[in-house]
N, C-alpha and C positions, 0 to 999 in steps of 0.2 A: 354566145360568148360566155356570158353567166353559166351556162350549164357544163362547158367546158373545162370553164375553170373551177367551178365546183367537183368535175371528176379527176384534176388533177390534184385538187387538196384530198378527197379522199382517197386517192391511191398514194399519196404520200402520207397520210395517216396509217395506213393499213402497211406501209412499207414499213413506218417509225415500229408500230408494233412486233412486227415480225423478227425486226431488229432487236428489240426491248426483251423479246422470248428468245430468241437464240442468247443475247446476250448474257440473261437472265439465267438458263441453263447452264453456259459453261462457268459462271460465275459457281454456279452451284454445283454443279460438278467437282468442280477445283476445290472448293472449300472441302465438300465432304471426303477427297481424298488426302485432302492434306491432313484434315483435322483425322482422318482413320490410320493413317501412317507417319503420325508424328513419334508414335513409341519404336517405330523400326529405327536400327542406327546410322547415322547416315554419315557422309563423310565432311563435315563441317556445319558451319552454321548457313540454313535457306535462306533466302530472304521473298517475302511475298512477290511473285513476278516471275523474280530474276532466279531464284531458285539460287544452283550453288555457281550459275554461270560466270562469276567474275573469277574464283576459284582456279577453272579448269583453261588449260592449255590448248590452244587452237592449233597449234603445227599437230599434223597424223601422228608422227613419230612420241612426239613430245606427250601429245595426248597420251597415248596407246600405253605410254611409260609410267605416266602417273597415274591411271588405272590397274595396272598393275601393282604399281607401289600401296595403292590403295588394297589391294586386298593380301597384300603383304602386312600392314599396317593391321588389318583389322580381321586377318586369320582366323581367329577363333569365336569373330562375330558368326551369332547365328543367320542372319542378312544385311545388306548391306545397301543403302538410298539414296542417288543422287537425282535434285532435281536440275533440270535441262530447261530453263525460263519455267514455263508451268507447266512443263511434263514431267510425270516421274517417272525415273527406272530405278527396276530393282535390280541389281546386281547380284546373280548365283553361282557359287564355285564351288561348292558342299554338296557330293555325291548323292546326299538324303533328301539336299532341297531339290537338285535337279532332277530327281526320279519322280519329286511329288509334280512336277509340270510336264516334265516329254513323256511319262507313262502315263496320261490322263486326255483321253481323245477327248476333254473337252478345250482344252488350251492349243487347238491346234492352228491359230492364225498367226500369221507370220507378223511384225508388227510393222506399224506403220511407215518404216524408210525401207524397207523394202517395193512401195509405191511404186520410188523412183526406178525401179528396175523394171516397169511395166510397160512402158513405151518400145523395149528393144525384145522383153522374152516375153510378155503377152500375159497372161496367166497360164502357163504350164504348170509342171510338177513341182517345181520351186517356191512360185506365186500364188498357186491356188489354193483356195479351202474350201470346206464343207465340202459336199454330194460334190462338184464338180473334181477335188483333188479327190476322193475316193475312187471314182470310177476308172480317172484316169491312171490310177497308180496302179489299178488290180488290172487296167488293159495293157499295161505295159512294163509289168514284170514277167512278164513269159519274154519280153526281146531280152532281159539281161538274165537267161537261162544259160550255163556253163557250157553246153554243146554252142550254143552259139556264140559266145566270148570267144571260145578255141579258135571259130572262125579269123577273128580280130590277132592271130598271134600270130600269123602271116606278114600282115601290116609292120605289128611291132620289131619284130624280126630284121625288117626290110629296113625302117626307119632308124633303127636302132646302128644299124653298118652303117650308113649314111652318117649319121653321129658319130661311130668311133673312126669313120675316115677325117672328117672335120677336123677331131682332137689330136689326132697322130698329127696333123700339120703345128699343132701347139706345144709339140713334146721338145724336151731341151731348150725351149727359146723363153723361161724366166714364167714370170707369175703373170696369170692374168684370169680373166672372168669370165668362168662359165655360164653365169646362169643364163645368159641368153641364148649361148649354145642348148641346153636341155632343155627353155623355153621353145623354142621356137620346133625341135625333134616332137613336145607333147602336142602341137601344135599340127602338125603333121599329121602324127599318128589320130588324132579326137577328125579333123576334117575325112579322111580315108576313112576311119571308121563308122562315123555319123552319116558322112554326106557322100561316102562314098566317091570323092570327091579329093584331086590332087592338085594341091594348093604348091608347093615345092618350098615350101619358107624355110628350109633349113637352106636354101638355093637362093633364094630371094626376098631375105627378111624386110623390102622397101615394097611388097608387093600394097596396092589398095585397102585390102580387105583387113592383112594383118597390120597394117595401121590404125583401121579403124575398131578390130576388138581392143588393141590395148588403148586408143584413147575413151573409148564410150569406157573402159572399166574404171577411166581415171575420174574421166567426171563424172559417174554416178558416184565413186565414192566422196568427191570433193561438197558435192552437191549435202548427200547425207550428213557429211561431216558440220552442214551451215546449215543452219535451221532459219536464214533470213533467204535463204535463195528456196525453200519449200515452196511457197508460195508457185505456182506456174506462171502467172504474170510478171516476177520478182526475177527469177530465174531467165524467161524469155529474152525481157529486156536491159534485167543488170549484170546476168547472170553467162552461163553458155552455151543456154537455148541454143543461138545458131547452130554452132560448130554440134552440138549434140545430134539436132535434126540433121546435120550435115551425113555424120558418121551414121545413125538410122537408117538415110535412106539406101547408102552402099551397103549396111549390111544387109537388112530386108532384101533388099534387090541381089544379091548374089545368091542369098537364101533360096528364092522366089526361083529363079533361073536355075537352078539345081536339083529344087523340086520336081520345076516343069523336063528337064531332062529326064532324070529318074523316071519318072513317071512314062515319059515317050517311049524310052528303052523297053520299060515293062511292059507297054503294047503290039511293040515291035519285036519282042525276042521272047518269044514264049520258051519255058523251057519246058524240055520232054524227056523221055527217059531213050528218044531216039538218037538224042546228039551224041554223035561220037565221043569216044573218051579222050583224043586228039584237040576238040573241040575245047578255046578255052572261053571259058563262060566269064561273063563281067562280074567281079567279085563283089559279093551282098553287102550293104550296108543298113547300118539302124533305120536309115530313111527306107530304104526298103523294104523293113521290117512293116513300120508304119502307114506307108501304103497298102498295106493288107492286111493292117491288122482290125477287125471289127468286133462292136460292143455284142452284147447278149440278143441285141435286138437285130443284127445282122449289119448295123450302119457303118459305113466307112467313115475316118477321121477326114474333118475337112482340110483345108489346104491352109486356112489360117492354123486347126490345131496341131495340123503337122510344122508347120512353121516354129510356132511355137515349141514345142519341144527339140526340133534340132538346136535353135539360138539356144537354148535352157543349158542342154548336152556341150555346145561349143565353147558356151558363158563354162561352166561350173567342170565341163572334162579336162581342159589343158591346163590353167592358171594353176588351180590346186593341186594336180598332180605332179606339175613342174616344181614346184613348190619343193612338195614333200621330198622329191630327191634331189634339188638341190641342198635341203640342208640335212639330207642323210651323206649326199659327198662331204659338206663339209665337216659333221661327224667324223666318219671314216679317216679321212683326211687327216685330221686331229689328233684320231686314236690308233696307231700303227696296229697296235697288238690286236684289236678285234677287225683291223681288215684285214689281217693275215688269218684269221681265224674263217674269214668269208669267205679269202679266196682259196685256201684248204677246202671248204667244202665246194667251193667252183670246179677246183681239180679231181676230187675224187665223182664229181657227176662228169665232166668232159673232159678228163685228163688235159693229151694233146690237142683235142680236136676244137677246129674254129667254127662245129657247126651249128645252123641256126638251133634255138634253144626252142624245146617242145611241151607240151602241157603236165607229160609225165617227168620232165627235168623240173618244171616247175613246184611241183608235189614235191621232191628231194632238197629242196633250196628252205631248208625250216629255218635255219639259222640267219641266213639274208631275211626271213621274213620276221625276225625278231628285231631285228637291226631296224628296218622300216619302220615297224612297230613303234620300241622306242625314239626313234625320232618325230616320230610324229607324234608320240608323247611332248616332249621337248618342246618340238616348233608344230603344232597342227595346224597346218595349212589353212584352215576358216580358226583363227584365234578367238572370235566370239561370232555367235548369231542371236537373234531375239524373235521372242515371242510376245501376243498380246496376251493378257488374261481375260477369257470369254465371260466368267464367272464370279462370282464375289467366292474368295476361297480362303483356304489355310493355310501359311507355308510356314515350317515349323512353329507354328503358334501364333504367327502372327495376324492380322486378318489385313487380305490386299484385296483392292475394290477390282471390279470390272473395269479394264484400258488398261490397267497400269500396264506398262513395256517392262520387259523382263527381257534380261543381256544373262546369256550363259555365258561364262566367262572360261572358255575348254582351257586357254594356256594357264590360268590360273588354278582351275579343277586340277589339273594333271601334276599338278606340284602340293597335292596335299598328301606330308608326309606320312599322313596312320597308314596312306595305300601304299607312297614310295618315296621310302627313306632317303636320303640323299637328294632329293628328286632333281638338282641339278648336275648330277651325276650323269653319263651316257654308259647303260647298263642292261646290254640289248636281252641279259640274261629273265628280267623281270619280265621276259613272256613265253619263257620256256613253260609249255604244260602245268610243269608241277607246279608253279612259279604264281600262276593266271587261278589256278583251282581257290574257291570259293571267295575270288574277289567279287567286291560290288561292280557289275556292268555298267554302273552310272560313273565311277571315279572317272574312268576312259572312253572319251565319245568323240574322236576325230572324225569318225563319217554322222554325228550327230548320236540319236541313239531314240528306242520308241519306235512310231507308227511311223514318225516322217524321219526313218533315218535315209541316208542316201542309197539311194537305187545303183549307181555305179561303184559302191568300193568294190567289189571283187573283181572289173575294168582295172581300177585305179590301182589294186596291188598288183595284179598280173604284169599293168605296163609298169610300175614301178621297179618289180622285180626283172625282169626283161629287158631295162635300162642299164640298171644298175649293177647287173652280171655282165651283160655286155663292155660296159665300161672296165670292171675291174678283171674282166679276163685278159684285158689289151693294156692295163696301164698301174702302175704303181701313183696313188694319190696324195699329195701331201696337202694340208689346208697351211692357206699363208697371213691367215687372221687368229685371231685370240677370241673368246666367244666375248667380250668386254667391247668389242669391236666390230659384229656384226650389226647391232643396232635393229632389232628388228621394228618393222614398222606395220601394226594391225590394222590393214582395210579392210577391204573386202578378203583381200587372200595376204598372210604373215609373209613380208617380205626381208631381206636385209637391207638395210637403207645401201648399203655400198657394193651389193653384191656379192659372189661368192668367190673369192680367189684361190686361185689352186695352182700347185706345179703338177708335170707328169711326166714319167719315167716309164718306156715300155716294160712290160713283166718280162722277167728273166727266172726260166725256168728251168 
């Protein structure tokens, strides 16, 4: 008994201590980041702890707003500090500072609320770093090769008529909201592309699955947004643990099942070059790709890393791409004279004709692809992302430790006027050629910019453009909001708090 109880006081000594050095550590940790970035500016007074958290606005919307106001306020700061209880972020919106971190393969980990994204996409291309995100990025930029994109334009084509039949049922009958019409078309198109795989949600937007991406997108952001539900135990049980696991296990599980199809097909349908041209073949997708695609060493991807990367593509293809054209319609919409201008160059690629649209019309369409451009200037679709700092380094002169979080702030970058004057201006002409020549490639980074920029934008313009000729070949757009009225809200993807309302008039030509 004596000696029992003597080895429970020693592993409770030895517990105290463990505790006393971790403890010990992040005390000192904290201290010396504080005491090193107290010369950076920051946006108010910290307070030991709590940082500037009484400060800051807890609704998305609200927040997003005075972050923004924030670097409105403090423009011409060279960086910019706010601490989050005892974490600090540095806030970047300065072309020069943003080049000193996304051109520096040593700052290449995603920061810490990103975590939360790791139950649903695993470490993919998104999540991952070091040796593991290298390998995998160089094994899987040959699938987003432009001979094989072209494949994908079939898809868009296809979905894209689907969508402009939808709309024709909305024409003459008053104002109402598309973004969930062109959500749910991106939605379509990323499934048949990716998974090869026909979900029909422009048919059946109550389906399982497309319930379950948009709520896992709501509570990973709600999650991030509360740094008292971090905690896994905090979250489990104060938090929406359940319903999280819930939506999980339907996605994984549809995932899993699409896989093992794919996979069965390519055992049983070998192709050859004897099948008839009659013959129609099951049309390829990115999962397809994946199942055959192998490292240096001859190894196939496993079935978790293939998982992984569809959820990544599913998560990151639709939301942001929907995104992007909805507030290019309600652009358009706004400004009569530059979609007359778009759909002039509509007409002289397809005059009369309603045929589906091909990769060398897409080549022709430079002026819709300016249009894109600056809209996503305007509203880009990821409003901010963040990085850790690997390194103790230097950003314009000032010295920032290893951890500190770093928030690129792209909607705020995109409005710095030395690059573009006016910058609340919609002035699709700021990416004509001559226009683009000898700017800084940092001021403008909607698919990111660096080592880890997004593998899918040349996807995301093609169906953008694809969408958005389809639409304006069929309809005259008017927007029935004021941009004072949109209200954007910065989560994971820039949305309008109210949606995007529009009238439509077929085109009369």
């Amino acid at each position: 008994m004596a000696r029992a109880l003597g080895l429970v006081a020693a592993g409770a000594c030895v517990l105290a201590l463990v505790l006393a050095w971790v403890s010990y550590r992040l005390i000192r940790d904290f201290v010396r980041m504080w005491t090193e970035l107290k010369p950076v500016p920051s946006i108010g007074v910290a307070y030991p702890v709590l940082g500037h958290a009484l400060q800051l606005k807890t609704r998305a919307g609200e927040f997003f707003s005075q972050v923004i106001q924030f670097t409105n306020d403090f423009r011409d700061a060279p960086l910019l500090m706010a601490w989050i209880g005892p974490i600090p972020f540095l806030f970047l919106y300065h072309s020069e500072t943003v080049e000193t971190v996304l051109n520096n393969s040593v700052h290449m980990d995603k920061a810490y609320s990103y975590k939360f994204l790791h139950p649903w996409l695993g470490t993919g291309l998104l999540t991952s770093t070091g040796n593991k995100w290298r390998s995998r990025r160089k094994l899987l930029t040959p699938t987003f090769h432009f001979s094989i994109l072209a494949d994908f334009l079939e898809v868009m084509n296809e979905q894209a008529e689907v969508l402009v039949d939808k709309l024709d049922t909305c024409v003459g009958k008053g104002p109402f909201n598309c973004f969930n019409h062109i959500t749910l078309c991106a939605l379509d198109i990323i499934c048949e592309t990716a998974m090869g795989k026909k979900i029909y949600a422009q048919s059946n937007s109550d389906s399982e699955y497309v319930r379950a991406v948009y709520r896992m997108s709501d509570l990973i952001s709600r999650r991030q947004r509360m740094p008292w539900y971090w905690p896994e135990f905090a979250f489990q049980y104060f938090g929406d643990g359940k319903e999280h696991d819930r939506c999980l296990k339907i996605l994984h599980s549809f995932t899993e099942s699409v896989i093992r199809e794919r996979e069965e097909y390519g055992v049983n349908h070998v192709e050859s070059d004897s099948e008839s041209d009659q013959a129609k073949k099951k049309r390829r997708a990115f999962l397809d790709l994946l199942l055959k695609t192998m490292d240096e060493d001859g190894n196939k991807m496993t079935h978790q890393d293939i998982r992984e990367e569809v959820d990544t593509f599913m998560f990151e293809g639709h939301d942001t791409t929907a995104a992007g054209m909805n507030w290019a319609i309600h652009l358009l919409g706004a400004h009569p004279d530059i979609q007359r201008k778009v759909q002039q160059e509509l007409d002289e690629v397809f005059g009369e004709s309603d045929r589906p649209i091909s990769t060398e019309d897409l080549k022709k369409l430079r002026y819709l692809e300016c249009v894109i451009k600056e809209a996503l200037r305007i509203f880009p679709s990821v409003p901010f992302f963040a990085r850790s700092i690997c390194e103790d380094t230097k950003i314009n002169g000032y010295n920032v430790p290893k951890g500190v979080n770093v928030i690129i702030l792209a909607y705020a970058l995109h409005r710095d006027p030395r690059f573009f004057p006016e910058p609340e201006e919609f002035r699709p002409e700021r990416f004509l050629p001559e226009n683009t020549s000898g700017r800084n490639p940092y001021c403008y980074i909607p698919f990111s910019a660096g080592l880890r920029n997004c593998i899918g934008q040349r996807f995301a313009l093609m169906e953008e453009k694809v969408i958005l000729a389809s639409i304006l070949r069929s309809f005259d757009v008017v927007s029935r909001q004021k941009r004072d009225e949109l209200k954007p809200l910065g989560e994971l993807v820039l949305r309008p708090e109210q949606g995007i309302w529009i009238t439509l008039e077929r085109r009369r030509r």
